[in-house]
N, C-alpha and C positions, 0 to 999 in steps of 0.2 A: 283245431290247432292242437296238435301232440308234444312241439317240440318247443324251446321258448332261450333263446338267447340273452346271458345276462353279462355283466361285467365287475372285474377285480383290478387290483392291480395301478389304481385311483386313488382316491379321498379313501382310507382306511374305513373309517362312519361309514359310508355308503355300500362297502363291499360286504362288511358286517351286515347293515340291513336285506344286500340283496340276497347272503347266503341264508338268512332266514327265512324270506319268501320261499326262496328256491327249496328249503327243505319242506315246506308244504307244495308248493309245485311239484315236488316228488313224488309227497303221497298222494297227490290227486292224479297221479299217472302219466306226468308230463315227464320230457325226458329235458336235462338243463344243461344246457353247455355254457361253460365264465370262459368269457374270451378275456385272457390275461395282457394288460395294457403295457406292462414292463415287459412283455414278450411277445411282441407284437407279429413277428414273421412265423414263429411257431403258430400263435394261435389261428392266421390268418389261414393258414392251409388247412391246419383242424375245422376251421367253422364254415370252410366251403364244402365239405366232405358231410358237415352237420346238417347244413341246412334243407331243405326240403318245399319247393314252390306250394303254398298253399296250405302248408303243414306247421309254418313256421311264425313267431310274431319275436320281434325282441322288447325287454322290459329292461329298462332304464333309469338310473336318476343323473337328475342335472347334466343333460345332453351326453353322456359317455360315449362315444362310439356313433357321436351325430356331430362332430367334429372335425370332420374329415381329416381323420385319423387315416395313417398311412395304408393299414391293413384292411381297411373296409371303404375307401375312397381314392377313385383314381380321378386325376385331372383329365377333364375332356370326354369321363366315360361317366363319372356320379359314383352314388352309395353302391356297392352290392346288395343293400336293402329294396333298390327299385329295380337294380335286375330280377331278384325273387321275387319280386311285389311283396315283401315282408310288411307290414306294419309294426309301425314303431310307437312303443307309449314309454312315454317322458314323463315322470315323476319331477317336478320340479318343487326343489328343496330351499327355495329361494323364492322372494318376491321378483316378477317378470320383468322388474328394470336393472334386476342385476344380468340377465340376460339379453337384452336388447342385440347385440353386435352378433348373437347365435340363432336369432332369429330370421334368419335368411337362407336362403338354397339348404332348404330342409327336402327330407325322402317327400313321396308323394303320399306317403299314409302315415303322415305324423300324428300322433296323437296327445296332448297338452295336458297334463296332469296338475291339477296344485294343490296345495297343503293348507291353505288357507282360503275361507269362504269368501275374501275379501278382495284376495289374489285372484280367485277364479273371476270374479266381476270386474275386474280390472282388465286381466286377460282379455276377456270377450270382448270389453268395450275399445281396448288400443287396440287388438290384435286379430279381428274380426276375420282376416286371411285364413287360421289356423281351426281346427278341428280341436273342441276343447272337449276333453272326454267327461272330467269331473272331476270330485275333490274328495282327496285324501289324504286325512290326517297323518303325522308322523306315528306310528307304535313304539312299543315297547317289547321287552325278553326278558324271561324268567329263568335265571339259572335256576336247571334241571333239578330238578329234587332229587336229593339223594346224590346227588355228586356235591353241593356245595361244602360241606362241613371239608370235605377232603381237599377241592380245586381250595377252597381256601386256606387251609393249613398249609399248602404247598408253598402260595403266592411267597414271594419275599417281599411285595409291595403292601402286605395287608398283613394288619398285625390280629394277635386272635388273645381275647382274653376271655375269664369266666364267665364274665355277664353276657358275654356273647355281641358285645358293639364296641367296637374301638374311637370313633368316632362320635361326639355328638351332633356335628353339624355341618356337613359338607358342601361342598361348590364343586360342580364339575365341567370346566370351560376354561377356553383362555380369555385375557384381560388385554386390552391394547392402552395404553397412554392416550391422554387425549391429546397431547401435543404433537403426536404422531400426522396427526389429522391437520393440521395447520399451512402447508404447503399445497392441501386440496383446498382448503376454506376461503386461501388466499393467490387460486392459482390463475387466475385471470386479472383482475383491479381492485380496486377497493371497494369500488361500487358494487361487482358481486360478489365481494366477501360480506358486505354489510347485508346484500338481499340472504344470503347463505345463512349469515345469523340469525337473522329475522325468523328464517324457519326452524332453525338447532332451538332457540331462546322460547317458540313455539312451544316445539313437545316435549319440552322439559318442562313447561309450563304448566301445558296440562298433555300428561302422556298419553289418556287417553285415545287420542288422534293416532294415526298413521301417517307414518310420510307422507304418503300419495296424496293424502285431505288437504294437509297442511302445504305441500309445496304448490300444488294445483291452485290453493286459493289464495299466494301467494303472486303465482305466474299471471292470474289473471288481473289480481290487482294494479302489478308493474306492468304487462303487455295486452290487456285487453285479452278478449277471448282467442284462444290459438286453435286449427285443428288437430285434431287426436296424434296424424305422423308426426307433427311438430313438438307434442308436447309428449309425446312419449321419447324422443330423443332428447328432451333438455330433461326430464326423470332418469335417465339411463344415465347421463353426467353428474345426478345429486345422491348415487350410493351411498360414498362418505357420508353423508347426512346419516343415512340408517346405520352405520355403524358407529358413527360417534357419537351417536345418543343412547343406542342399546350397551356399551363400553361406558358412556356415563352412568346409566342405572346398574348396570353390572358391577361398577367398582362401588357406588357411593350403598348398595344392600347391602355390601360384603363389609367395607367401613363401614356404618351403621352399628352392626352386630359385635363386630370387633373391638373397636371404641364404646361400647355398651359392657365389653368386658368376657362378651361370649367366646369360646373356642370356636375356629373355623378352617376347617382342612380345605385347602383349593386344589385342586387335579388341575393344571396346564400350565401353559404358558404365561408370559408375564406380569406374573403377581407380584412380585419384588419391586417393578416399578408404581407400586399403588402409593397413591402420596394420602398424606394427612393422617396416617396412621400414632395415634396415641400409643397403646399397646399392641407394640409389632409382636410379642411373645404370644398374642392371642392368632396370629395368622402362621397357619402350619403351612407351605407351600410342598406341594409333591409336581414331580414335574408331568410333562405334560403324556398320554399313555393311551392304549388301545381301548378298543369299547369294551373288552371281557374285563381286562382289569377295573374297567370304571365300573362294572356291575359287580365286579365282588367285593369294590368297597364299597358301593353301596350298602349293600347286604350286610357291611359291617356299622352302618352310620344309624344313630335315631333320628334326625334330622339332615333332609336334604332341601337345601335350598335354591330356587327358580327365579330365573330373572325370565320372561318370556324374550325370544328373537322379536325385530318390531314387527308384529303381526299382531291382531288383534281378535280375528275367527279362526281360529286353527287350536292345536293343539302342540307340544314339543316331547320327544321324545322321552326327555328327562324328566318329566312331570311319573309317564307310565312306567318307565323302568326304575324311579325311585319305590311307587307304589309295589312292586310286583316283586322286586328286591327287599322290604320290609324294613323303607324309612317312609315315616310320613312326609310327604313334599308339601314345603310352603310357598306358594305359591302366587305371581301377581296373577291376574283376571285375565281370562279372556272371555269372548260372548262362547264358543265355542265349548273352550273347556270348560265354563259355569253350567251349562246345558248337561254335560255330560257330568260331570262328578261334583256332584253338592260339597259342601261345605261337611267336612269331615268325614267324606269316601274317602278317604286318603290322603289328602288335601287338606290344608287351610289355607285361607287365600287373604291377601293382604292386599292395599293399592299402593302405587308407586308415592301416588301425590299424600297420600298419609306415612311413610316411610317410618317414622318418629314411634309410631306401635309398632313398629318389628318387632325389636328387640322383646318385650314383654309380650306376646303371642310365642316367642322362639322359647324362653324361657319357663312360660308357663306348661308349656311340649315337653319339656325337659326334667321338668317338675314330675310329672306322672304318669310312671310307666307300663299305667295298666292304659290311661286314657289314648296313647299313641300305638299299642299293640291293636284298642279297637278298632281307631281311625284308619290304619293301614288293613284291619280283615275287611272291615264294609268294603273299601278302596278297591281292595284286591278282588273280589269276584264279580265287579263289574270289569276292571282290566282286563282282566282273564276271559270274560265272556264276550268282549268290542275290541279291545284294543290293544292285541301283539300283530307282531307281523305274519302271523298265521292270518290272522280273518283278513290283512287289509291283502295279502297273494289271492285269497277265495275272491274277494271284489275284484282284482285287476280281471281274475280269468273271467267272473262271468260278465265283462267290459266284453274283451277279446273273443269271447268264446258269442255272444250276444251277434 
């Protein structure tokens, strides 16, 4: 395989990650064509011109372009992917019941990618149809050395002072209401709002758990044992659940810290809706902004703080680009990223269910500026040597190239 079709023009975050792949797919001699999704008639004739039978594989996240999207899918004919016999690998950036509905009339060389070791065993056991290649964590990006001192001066989003960190404690995501969620909780009866809470009341309880544990051993309690197509269609209708619980931990870190009296800069969307806020002067809200701006503040913060996506084996991007940017990330658990960067690689790692130590772990980080420059060097040359998205393009190709 020479040639490797990718995509832009999408979820911002994803076109970011694929153009860093792509720029190691360059220097290992592949030639890369971004089929542009905002320009769909252009790109479509460019990427028949590209492609090449045998020569060719496309690399994807989160189905882009396996959508039957107008430019690469005709009714009655199929993908252009199975006219070439292209194979297709699917990075999926998401647990597989946020996908369910796109799980169907896929190319005939699909390939199933996940980000979480917990995902990938899910996968297999619902979806047993599909070809699951393997699992791959989210990476990280290093602004270039040698450019940052300047791309920073320029930013008008990033302020620059002498100590060189403008920030002590960042957040970089958006925030949803949890009232937002209320119309899903309660969109059938009462009776499955109350099964619904059952499960929310679950992993807040003890977060630990993942959806899947928790609504699975929920499902069987109220319906007996189900098969796997059945129960992975009633998973595919409880997403709300994963996002009203990781928007509950999301907002109740950020209160926590703030009400503790800590500064805390948030990058996105709906932080102004955060209730229970004592000292609102302690929440700096910036709005919500592309991934380069999110790395050069980073690069300006001593503390970056992580709520994990609800995953539990994986790793999140923001963990690695805080490290490699030069804030220590504090961090809840995963079995994954615990394996991979101990306890002060860059990291310090807190639990949800103890929440009540944040604040004096954020503080003591804060306290001593030699102990947080060390944390982030150990941090930094394991990142640097596993996890940007230079090494995780080397693994897709010797997948594809295999």
């Amino acid at each position: 395989m020479k040639r490797i079709v990718m995509f832009e023009g999408g979820v911002e975050t994803l076109a970011y990650f694929s153009h860093r792949m792509a720029e190691q797919f360059g220097r290992m001699g592949y030639a890369v064509f971004f089929y542009d999704l905002k320009n769909e008639e252009y790109s479509a004739r460019k990427l028949r011109k590209f492609l090449r039978m045998g020569e060719t594989v496309l690399v994807t996240f989160n189905f882009q372009g396996l959508e039957k999207e107008a430019g690469v899918y005709k009714e009655g004919v199929g993908y252009v992917w199975d006219a070439y016999k292209i194979p297709c690998y699917n990075i999926a950036a998401d647990h597989p019941y946020f996908y369910h509905d796109r799980l169907t009339d896929l190319p005939a060389e699909y390939h199933h990618i996940s980000i979480d070791r917990l995902q990938e065993a899910y996968f297999k056991e619902f979806y047993p149809e599909f070809e699951h290649e393997g699992f791959l964590p989210l990476a990280g990006t290093m602004l270039i050395q040698g450019e940052n001192d300047e791309d920073l001066a320029k930013s008008e989003t990033v302020c620059v002072e002498a100590a060189g960190k403008c920030y002590d404690v960042i957040f970089t995501g958006n925030y949803t209401k949890l009232s937002f969620f209320e119309p899903y909780i309660n969109w059938i009866n009462d009776e499955y709002a109350a099964f619904y809470r059952g499960i929310i009341d679950e992993l807040i309880e003890k977060p630990y758990q993942t959806v899947e544990q928790v609504a699975l051993k929920h499902c069987e309690r109220e319906m007996g044992k189900e098969p796997n197509d059945q129960l992975r269609i009633a998973l595919s209708k409880m997403i709300f659940i994963d996002l009203y619980v990781r928007n509950y931990w999301r907002g109740k870190v950020v209160r926590t810290l703030v009400n503790a009296g800590i500064s805390v800069d948030v990058v996105g969307k709906g932080w102004e809706e955060l209730e229970d806020i004592r000292y609102p002067e302690n929440l700096r809200i910036h709005p919500q902004t592309d991934s380069l701006t999110c790395l050069k503040m980073l690069a300006q913060s001593k503390v970056s703080v992580n709520v994990m996506p609800w995953f539990k084996d994986g790793a999140h991007d923001r963990v690695f680009n805080s490290i490699l940017n030069g804030a220590v990330c504090v961090s809840d658990t995963s079995k994954y990223l615990c394996e991979e960067l101990k306890e002060g690689e860059g990291v310090c790692y807190y639990e949800l269910e103890d929440i009540e130590e944040l604040p004096d772990k954020v503080k003591d980080l804060l306290q001593n500026e030699k102990k947080m420059q060390d944390i982030v060097a150990r941090g930094r040359v394991k990142v640097l040597d596993v996890h940007t998205w230079e090494k995780r393009a080397e693994q897709v190709a010797e997948w594809f190239e295999r």
